[in-house]
N, C-alpha and C positions, 0 to 999 in steps of 0.2 A: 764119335763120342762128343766131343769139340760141340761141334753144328746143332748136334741134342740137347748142350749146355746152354748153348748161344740160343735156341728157338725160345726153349724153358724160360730163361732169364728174359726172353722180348714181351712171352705171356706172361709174366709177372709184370712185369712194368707199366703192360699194357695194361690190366686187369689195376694197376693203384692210378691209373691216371680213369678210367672211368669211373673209380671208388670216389676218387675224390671228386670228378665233375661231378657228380651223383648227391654228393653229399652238400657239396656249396650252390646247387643249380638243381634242386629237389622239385622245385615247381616251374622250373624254365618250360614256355611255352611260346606256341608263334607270335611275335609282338603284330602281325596284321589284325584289324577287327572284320570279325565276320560273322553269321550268322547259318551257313549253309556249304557246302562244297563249290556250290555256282562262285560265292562271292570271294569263299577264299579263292578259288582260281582267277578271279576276277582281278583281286587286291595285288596277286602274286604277279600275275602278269604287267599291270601296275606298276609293280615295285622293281622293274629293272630301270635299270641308273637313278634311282630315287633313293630316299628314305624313306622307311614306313610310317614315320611319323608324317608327313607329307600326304603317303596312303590315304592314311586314316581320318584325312580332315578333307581328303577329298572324296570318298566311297558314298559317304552315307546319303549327300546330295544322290550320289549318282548309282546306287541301290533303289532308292524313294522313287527314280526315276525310272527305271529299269529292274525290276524287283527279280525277273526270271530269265532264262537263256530265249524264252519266247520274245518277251517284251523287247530283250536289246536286239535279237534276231530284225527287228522290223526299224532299229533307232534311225533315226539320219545321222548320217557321217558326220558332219560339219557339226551337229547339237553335242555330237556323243564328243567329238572333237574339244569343244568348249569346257565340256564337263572337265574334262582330264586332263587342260590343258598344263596344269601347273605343273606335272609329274614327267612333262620333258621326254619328247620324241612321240608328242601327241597324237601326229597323223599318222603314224606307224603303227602305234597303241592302238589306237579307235580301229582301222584296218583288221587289227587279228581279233580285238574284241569283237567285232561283228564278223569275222570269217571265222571265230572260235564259236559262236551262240546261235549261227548257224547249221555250222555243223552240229554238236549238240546235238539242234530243235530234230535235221535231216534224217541223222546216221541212228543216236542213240537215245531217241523219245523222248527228247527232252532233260536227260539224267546226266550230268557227267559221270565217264565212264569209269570201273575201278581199274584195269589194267594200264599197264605201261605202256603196252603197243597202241592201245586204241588213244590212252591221253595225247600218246607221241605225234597221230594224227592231226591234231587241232592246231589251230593257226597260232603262233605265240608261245606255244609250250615248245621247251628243250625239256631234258631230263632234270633238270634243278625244279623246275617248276612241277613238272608230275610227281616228284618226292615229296614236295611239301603238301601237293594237295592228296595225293594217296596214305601219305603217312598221318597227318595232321587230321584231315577231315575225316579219313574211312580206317585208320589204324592200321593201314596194308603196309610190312615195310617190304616196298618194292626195290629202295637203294637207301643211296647216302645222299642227304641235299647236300653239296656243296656252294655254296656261298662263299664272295671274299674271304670273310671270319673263317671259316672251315678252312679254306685253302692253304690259308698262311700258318695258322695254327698247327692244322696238321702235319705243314711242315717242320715249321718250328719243331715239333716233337718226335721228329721222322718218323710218323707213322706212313709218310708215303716221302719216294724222291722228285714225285712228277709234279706238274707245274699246270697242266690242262685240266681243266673239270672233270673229264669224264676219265682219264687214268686214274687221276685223283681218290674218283668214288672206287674205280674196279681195289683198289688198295685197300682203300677202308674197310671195305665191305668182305674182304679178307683179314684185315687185323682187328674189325670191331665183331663181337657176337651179334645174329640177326637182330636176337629180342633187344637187342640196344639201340637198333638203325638210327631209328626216329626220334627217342630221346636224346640219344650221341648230339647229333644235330642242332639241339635246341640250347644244348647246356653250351656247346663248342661256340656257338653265337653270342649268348650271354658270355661269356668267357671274353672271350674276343673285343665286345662291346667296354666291358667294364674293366676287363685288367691288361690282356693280351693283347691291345693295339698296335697298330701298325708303325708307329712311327715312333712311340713312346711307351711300349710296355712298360708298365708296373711290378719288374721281374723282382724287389723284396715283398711284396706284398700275394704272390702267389703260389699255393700250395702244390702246383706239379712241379713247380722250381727244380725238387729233387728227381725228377724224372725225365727233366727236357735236357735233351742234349747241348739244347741253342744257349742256355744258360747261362756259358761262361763268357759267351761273347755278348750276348744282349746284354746281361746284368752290371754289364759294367759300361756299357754304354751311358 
């Protein structure tokens, strides 16, 4: 009876903390610019160890230049190299992006794929990356993105105990409802961005305050 009370009371808490991301983060969407699923996978892959803000002032050069998985399929190394170099671990980058727009052009006609197994194929993508381009571009929720922001966040409010991305997600994706995957994600990032930081939350100015357990010790930090 105990354990029935206990689960009860976790879906409750759980259910006001995505009320409330919901309510303050109504139009949270991916801060990358894109025009297509090519480019957000493009920008995504990009966007490890960087800022999107960074992304975004490098892509459009290098879309204009590259506009399809055809075009960058044939780029040179070194040009595509220079394009992206600002975004940090460029010759690794350039590498998957041309071993990603490849395959692509080879395996799936050109299209990036909607599943999770065939994204998982491509050079560059982990599962954080295939979430953001399946959920974001094609509305599939296939999981949970976890990013920094997510990780910590979701700690912070025990919604999981684990500390690796991919336990991480298997958690969420049991304490979030599906039809929330993808939104979840976008709010928990703005969240994270704006109130829930890393080193300095804004624990008086935040509305799950009353739901996060981390509360009594962050907020008087």
């Amino acid at each position: 009876m105990a354990a029935r009370r206990s689960k009860k009371k976790e879906l409750e808490r759980t259910k006001n903390i995505l009320d409330v991301l919901a309510d303050d983060y109504r139009h949270a969407e991916c801060a990358l610019e894109y025009q297509n699923a090519f480019e957000l996978l493009v920008a995504t892959i990009l966007s490890a160890q960087c800022t999107d803000v960074r992304v975004n002032m490098v892509t459009p050069r290098l879309f204009a230049a590259y506009p399809t998985p055809a075009a960058m399929a044939e780029a040179g190394e070194q040009e595509l190299q220079q394009l992206i170099r600002s975004t940090g671990f460029f010759r690794n980058k350039a590498r998957n992006l041309l071993g990603m727009a490849r395959l692509v052009v080879s395996d799936f006609g050109g299209e990036i794929p909607t599943t999770m197994a065939e994204m998982l194929t491509l050079p560059g993508v982990a599962r954080k990356t295939a979430n953001v381009v399946l959920g974001t571009a094609f509305g599939i929720p296939a999981g949970v993105v976890v990013d920094t922001h997510v990780s910590r966040i979701s700690q912070r409010l025990h919604l999981t105990g684990k500390t690796a991305p991919v336990p991480i997600e298997k958690d969420l994706m049991v304490a979030i409802p599906k039809d929330r995957w993808i939104e979840f994600s976008h709010q928990l990032i703005h969240h994270g961005r704006q109130v829930c930081r890393a080193r300095k939350p804004l624990c008086s100015d935040c509305r799950l305050a009353e739901f996060c357990p981390s509360f009594a010790l962050l907020g008087a930090s």
